[in-house]
C-alpha positions in Angstrom: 14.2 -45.6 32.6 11.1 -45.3 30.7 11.2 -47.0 27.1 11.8 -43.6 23.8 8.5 -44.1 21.7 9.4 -44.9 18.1 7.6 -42.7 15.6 5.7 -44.3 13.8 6.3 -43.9 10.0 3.7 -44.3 7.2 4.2 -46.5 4.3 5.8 -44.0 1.2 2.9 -45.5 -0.8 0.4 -43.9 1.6 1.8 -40.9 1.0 1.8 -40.9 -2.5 -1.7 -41.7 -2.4 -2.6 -38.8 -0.4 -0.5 -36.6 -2.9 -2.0 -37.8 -6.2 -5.4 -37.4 -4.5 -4.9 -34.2 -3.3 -3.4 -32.7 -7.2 -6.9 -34.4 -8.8 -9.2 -32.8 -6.7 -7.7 -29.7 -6.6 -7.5 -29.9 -10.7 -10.8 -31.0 -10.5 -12.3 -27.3 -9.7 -12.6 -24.9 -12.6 -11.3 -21.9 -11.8 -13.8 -18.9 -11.4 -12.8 -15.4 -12.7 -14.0 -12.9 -10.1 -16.1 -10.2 -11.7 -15.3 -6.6 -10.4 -18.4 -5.2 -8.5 -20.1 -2.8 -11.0 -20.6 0.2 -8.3 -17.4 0.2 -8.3 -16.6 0.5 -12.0 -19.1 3.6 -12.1 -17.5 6.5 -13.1 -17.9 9.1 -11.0 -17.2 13.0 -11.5 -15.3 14.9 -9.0 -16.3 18.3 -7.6 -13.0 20.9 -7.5 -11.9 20.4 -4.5 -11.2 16.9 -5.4 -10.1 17.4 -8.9 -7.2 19.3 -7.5 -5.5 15.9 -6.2 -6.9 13.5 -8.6 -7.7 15.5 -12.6 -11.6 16.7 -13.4 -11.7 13.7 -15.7 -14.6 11.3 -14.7 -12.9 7.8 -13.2 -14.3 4.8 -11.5 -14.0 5.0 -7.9 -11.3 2.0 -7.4 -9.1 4.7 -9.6 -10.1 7.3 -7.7 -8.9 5.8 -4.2 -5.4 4.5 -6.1 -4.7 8.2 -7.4 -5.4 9.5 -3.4 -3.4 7.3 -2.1 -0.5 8.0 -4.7 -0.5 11.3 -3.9 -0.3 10.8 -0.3 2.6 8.8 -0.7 4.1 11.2 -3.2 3.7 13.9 -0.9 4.8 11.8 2.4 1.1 12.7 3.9 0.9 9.1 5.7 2.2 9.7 9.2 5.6 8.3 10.3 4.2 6.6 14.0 0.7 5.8 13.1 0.4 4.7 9.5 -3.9 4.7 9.3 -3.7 8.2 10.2 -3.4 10.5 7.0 -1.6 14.2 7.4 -3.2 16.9 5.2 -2.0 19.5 3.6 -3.5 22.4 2.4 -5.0 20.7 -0.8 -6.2 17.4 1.2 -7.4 20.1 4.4 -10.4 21.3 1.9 -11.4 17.7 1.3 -11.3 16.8 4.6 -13.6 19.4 5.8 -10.5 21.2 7.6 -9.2 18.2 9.6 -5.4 18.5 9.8 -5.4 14.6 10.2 -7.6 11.4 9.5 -7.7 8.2 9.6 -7.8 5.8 6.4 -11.4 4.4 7.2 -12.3 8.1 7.3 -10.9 9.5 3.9 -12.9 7.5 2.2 -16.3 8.9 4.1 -14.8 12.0 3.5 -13.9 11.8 -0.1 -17.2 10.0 -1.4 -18.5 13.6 -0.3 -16.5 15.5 -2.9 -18.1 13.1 -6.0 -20.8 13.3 -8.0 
């Protein structure tokens, strides 16, 4: 019969090492606030279509998306089988362009149409 291989186990003072190394450099880096992208922040204004889903109020275009998107889900718009592909109704049909379904990637083609 062939001879079980013992595992060989490191000294707990390796180990240690390797852990107090590990917390020091990883203290070591300053943490960096990300700055938000200032396209982004832009308000922009949108046309009527639009301002029937998310207000006539000018809003930056992060806010913009997160208001779509909440009233998709309010409404149940996102479809039960395929969940990138959005259901519109007759609101969401205009802005669309008179698609009766698109997918995620494409709202957002579709919306940045319907801003100013």
């Amino acid at each position: 019969m062939a001879a079980k291989k013992k595992a060989a186990k490191k000294p707990a003072k390796k180990v240690a090492k390797k852990a107090v190394k590990k917390a020091v450099k990883k203290a070591a880096k300053p943490k960096v606030k990300r700055k938000p992208n200032a396209a982004f922040m832009k308000p922009v204004t949108p046309n009527e279509k639009l301002a029937a889903i998310v207000g006539a109020a000018p809003l930056p275009r992060t806010e913009l998306t997160k208001k779509l998107w909440a009233y998709i889900k309010k409404n149940g718009l996102q479809d039960k089988k395929n969940r990138r592909m959005i259901n519109a109704d007759d609101k969401l049909k205009v802005v669309f362009g008179g698609k009766g379904q698109v997918s995620m990637f494409d709202m957002t083609k579709l919306v940045s149409k319907n801003v100013k």
